[in-house]
Backbone as CSV, one residue per row, in Angstrom:
resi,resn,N_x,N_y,N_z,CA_x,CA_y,CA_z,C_x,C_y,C_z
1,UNK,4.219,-3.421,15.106,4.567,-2.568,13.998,4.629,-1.117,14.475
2,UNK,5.044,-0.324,13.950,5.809,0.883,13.974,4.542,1.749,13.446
3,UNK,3.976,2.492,13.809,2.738,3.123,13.987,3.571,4.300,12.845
4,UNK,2.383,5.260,11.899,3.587,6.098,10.948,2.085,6.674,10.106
5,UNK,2.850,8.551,9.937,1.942,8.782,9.206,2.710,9.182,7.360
6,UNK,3.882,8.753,7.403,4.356,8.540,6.102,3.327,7.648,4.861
7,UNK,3.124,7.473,3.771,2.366,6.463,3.277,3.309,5.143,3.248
8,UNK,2.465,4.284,2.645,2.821,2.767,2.626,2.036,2.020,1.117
9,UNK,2.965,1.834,0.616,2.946,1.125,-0.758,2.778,-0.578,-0.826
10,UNK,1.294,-1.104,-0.747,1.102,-2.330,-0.885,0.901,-3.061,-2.582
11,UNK,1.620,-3.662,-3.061,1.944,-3.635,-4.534,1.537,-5.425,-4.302
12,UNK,1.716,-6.274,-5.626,1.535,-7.264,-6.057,0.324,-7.489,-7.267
13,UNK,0.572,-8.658,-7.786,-0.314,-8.971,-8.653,-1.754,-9.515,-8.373
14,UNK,-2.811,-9.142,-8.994,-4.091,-9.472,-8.321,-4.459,-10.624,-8.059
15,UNK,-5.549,-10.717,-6.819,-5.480,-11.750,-6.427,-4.878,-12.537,-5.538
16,UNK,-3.703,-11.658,-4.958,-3.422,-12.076,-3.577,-3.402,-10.983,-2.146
17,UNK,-4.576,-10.650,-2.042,-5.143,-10.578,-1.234,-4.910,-8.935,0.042
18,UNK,-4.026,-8.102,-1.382,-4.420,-6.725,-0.518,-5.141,-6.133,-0.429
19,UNK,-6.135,-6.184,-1.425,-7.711,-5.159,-1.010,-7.902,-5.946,0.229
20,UNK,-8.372,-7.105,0.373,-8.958,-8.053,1.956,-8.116,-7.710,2.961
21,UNK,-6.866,-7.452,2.784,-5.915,-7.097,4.318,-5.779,-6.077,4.507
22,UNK,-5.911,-4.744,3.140,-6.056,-3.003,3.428,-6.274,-2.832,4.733
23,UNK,-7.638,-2.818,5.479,-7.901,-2.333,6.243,-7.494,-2.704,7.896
24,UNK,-6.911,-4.341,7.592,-5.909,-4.566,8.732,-4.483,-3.995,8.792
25,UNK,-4.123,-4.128,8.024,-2.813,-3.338,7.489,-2.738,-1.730,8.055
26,UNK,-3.985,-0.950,7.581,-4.120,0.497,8.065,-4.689,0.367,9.452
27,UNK,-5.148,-0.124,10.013,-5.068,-0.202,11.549,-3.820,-0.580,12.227
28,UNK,-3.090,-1.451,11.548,-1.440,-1.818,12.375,-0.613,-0.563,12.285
29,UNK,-0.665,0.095,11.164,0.318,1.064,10.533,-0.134,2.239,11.079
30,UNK,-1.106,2.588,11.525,-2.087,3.757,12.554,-1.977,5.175,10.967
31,UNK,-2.662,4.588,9.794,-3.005,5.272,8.671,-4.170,5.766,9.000
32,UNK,-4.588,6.512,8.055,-6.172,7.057,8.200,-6.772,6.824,6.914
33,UNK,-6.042,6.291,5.586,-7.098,5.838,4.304,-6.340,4.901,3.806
34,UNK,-7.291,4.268,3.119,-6.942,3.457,2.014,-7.195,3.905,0.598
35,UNK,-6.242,3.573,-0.129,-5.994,4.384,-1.987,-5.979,3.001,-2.565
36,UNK,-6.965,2.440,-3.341,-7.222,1.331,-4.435,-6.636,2.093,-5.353
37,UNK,-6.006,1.001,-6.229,-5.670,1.265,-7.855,-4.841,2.496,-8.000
38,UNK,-3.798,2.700,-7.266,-2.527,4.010,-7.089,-1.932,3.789,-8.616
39,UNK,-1.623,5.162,-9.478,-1.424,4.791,-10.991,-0.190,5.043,-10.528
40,UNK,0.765,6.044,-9.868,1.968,6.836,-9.351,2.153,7.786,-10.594
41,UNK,0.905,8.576,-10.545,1.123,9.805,-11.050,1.097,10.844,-10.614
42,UNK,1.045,10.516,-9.091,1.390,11.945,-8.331,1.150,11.166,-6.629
43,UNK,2.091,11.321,-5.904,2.144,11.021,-4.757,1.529,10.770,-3.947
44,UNK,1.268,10.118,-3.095,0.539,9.846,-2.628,0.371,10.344,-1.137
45,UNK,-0.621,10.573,-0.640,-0.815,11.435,0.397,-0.495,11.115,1.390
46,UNK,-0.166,11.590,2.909,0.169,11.396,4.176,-1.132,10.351,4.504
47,UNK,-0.058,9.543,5.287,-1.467,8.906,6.174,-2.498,7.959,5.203
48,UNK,-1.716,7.421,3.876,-2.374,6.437,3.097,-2.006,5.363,2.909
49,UNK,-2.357,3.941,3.079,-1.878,2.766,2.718,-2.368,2.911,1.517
50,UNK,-1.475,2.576,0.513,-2.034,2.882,-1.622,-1.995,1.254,-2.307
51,UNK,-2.822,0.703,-2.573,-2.683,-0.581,-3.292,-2.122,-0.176,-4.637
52,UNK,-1.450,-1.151,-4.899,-1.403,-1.041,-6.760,-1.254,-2.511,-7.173
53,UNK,-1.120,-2.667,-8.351,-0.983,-3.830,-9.068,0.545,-3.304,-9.580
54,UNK,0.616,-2.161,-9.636,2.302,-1.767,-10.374,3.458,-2.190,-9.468
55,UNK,4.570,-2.787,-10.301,5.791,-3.237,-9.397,6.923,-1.728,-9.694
56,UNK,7.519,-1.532,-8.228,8.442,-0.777,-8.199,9.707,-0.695,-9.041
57,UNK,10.238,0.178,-9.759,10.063,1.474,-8.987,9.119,2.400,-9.237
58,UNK,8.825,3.283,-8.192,7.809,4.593,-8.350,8.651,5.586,-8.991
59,UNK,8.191,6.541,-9.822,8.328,8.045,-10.189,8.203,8.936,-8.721
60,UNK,7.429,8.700,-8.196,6.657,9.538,-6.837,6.466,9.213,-5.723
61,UNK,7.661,8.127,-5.485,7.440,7.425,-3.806,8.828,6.784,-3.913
62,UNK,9.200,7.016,-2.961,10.001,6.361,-2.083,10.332,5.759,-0.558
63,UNK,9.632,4.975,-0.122,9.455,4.623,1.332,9.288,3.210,1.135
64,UNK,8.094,3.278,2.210,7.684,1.623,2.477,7.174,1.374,1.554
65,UNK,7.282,-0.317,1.428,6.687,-0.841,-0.201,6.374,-2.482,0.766
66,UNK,5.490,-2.576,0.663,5.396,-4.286,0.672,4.792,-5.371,-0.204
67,UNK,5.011,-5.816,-0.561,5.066,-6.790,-1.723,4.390,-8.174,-1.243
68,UNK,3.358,-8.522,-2.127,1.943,-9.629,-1.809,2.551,-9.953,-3.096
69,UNK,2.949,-11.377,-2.500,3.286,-12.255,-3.934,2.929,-13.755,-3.866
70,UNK,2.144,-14.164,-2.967,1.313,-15.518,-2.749,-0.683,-14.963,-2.070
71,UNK,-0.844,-15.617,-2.169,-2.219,-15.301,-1.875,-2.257,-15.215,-0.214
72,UNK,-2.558,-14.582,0.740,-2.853,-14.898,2.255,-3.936,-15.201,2.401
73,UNK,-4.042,-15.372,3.549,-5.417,-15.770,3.857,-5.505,-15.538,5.418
């Protein structure tokens, strides 16, 4: 993966399993935080992987988005 200090939008419905992969995810992506529960009421900062439960589109982002729509494991 492509190392980046842009943010990264991990979205899906709960329960499949992006809080548990956040912090693998921000080590692949070479981030420096993780943002639980992103409302997109104001952008989100450099250098954040942002969970949400909200499906796109954003008001305040436009980039990477990846989408958890089965459970991983």
């Amino acid at each position: 993966m492509t190392k980046t200090n842009a943010p990264i939008v991990v979205h899906g419905p709960p329960g499949t399993g992006k809080t548990f992969h956040a912090d693998r995810l921000r080590k692949e992506y070479g981030l420096t935080s993780i943002i639980e529960e992103w409302n997109d009421q104001a952008p989100p900062p450099a250098g954040a992987l942002v969970i949400t439960n909200l499906a796109p589109p954003y008001k305040h982002f436009d980039g990477t988005c990846l989408h958890f729509d089965k459970v991983w494991t």
